[in-house]
KESEVO-668766 format. One line per 4 residues: number of its first residue (from 1); their letters; for each residue y, x, z of N, C-alpha, C. Coordinates in pm, whole numbers, padded with zeros to 5 digits, always signed. Last residue first. Layout:
NUM	a	Y,X,Z,Y,X,Z,Y,X,Z | ...
This chain:
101	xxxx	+01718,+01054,-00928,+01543,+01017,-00857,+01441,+00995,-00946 | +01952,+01058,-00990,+01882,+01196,-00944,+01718,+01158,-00901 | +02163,+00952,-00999,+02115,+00920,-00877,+02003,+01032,-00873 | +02212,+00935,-01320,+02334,+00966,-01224,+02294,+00967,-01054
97	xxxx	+01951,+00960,-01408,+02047,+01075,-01474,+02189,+01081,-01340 | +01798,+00745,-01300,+01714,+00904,-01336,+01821,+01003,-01388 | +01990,+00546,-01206,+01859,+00598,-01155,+01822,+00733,-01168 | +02104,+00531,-01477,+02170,+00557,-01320,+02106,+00606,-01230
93	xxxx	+01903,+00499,-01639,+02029,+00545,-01705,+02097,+00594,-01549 | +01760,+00236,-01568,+01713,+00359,-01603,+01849,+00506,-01597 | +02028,+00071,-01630,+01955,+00064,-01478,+01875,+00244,-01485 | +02056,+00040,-01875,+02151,+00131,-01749,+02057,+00122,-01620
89	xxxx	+01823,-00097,-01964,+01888,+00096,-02001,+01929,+00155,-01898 | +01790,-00304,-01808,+01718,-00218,-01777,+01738,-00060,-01840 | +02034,-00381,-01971,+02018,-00401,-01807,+01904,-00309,-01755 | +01958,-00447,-02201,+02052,-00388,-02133,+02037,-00332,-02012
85	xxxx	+01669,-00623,-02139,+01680,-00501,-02182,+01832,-00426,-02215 | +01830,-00873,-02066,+01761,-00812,-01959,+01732,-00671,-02056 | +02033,-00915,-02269,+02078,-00862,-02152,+01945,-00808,-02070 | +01808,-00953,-02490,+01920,-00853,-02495,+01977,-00816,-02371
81	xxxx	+01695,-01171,-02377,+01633,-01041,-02390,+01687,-00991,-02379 | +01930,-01357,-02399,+01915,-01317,-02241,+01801,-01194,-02282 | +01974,-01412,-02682,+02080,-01328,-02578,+01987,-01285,-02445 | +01718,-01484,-02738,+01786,-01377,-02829,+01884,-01305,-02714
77	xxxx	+01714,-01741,-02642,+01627,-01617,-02584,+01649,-01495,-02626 | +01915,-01868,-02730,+01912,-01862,-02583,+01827,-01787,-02560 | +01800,-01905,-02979,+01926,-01814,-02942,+01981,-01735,-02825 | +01450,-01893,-03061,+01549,-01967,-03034,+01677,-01805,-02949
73	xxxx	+01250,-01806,-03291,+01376,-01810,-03348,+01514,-01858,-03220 | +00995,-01788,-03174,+01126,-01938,-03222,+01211,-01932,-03254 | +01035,-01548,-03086,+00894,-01586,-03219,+00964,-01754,-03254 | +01160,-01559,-02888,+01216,-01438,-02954,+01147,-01522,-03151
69	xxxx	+01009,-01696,-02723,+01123,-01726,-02730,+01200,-01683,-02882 | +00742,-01531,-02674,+00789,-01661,-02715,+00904,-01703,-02760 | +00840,-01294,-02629,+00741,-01289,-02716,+00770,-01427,-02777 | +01123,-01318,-02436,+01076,-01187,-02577,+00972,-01211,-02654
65	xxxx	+01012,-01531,-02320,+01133,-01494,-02383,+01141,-01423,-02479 | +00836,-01489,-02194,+00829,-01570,-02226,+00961,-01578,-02326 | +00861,-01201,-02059,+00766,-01207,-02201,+00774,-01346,-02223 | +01043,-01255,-01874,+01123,-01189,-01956,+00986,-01176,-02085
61	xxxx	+01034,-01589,-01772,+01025,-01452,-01767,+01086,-01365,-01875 | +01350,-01878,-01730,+01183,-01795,-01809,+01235,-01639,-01764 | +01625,-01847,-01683,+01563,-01995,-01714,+01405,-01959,-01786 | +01757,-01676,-01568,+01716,-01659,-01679,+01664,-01807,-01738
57	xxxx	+01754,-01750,-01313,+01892,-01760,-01364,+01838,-01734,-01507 | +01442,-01670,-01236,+01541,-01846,-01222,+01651,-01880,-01314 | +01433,-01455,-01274,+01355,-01528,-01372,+01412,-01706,-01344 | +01628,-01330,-01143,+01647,-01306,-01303,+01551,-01420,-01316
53	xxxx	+01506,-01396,-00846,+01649,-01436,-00874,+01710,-01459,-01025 | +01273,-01234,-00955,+01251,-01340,-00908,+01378,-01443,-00984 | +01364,-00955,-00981,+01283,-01009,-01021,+01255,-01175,-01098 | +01471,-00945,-00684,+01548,-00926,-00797,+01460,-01035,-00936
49	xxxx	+01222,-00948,-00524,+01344,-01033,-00504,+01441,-01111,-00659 | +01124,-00694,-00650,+01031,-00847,-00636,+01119,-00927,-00662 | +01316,-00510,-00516,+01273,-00512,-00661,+01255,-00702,-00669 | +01284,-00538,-00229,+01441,-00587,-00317,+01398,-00622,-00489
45	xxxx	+01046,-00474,-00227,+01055,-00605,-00185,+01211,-00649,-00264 | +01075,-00202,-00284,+00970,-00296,-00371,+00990,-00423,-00411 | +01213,-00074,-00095,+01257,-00064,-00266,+01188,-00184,-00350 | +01048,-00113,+00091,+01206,-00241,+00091,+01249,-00203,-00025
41	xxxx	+00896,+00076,+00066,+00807,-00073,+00054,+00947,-00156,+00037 | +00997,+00313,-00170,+00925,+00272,-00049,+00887,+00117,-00067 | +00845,+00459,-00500,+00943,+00391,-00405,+00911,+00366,-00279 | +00634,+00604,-00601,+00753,+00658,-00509,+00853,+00607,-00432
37	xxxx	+00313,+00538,-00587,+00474,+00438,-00592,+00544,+00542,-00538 | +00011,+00592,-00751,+00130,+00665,-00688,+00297,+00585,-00710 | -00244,+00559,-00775,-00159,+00485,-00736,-00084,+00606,-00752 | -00495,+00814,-00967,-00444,+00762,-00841,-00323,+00658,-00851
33	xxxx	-00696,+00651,-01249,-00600,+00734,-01194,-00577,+00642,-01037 | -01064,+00620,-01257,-00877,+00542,-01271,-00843,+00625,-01162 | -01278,+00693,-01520,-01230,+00703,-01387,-01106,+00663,-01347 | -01487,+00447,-01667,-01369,+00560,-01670,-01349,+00590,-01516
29	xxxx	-01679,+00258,-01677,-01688,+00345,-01706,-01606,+00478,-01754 | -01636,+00064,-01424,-01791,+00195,-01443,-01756,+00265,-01523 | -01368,+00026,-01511,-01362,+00056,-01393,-01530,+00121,-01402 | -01500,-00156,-01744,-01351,-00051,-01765,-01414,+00059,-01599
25	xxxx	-01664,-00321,-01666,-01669,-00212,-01765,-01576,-00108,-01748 | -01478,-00519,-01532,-01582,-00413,-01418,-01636,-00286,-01541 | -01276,-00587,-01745,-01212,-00497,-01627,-01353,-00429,-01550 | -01479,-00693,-01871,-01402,-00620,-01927,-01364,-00543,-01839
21	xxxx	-01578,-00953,-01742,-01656,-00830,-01744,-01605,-00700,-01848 | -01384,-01138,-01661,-01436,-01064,-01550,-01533,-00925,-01609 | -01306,-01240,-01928,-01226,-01204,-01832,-01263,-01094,-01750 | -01550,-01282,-02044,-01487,-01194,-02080,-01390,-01087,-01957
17	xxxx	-01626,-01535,-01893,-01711,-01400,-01875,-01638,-01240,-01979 | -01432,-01659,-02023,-01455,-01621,-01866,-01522,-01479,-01859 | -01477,-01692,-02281,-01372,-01622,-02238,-01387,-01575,-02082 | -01754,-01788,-02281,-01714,-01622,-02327,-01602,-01584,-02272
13	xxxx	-01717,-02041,-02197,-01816,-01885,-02102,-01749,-01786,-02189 | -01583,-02144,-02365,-01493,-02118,-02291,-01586,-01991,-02170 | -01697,-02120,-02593,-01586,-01998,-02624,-01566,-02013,-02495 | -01940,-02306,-02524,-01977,-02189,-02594,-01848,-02074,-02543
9	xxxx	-01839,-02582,-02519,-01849,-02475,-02360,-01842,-02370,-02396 | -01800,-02759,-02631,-01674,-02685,-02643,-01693,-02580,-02496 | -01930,-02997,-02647,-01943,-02923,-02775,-01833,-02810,-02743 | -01689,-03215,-02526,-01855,-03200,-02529,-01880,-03118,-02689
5	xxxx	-01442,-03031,-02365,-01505,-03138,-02438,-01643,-03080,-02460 | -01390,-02905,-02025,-01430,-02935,-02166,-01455,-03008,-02231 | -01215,-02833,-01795,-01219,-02978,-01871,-01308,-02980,-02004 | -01104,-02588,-01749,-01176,-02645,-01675,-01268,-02755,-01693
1	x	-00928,-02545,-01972,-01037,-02452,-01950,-01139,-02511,-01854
């Protein structure tokens, strides 16, 4: 994106200028909802953590996996989606039915 070839500026302004002038459109011309985190800030930071620790042991994110991974046919991404969307049932599943929050 930085590097163009000669003859190859045209798409890359658009995309830029895409980038940036989609979101200031958006934002003139809707109104955006309030924030609201119920969690606290060490709910966040453990979250993040977590996060993190999965995307190492995972060997990739979880859309590099599911979109990419998943679109290769490859196996190793087949299983670990599956566990990280396991994982997020029960997680959901404990949270909002056995913890009450």
């Amino acid at each position: 994106l930085l590097s163009p070839a000669k003859g190859d500026i045209a798409w890359r302004v658009a995309f830029l200028a895409g980038l940036i002038g989609a979101p200031a459109v958006w934002v003139l011309a809707t109104e955006l909802p309030p924030i609201e985190i119920e969690a606290g800030y060490p709910a966040l930071i453990v979250a993040g953590l977590l996060v993190g620790i999965g995307t190492r042991y995972g060997s990739g994110c979880t859309s590099g996996h599911g979109v990419c991974g998943l679109s290769r046919l490859s196996l190793r991404s087949l299983a670990v989606t599956m566990s990280f969307m396991a994982a997020g049932f029960v997680t959901v599943y404990v949270i909002r039915h056995l913890m009450g929050v």
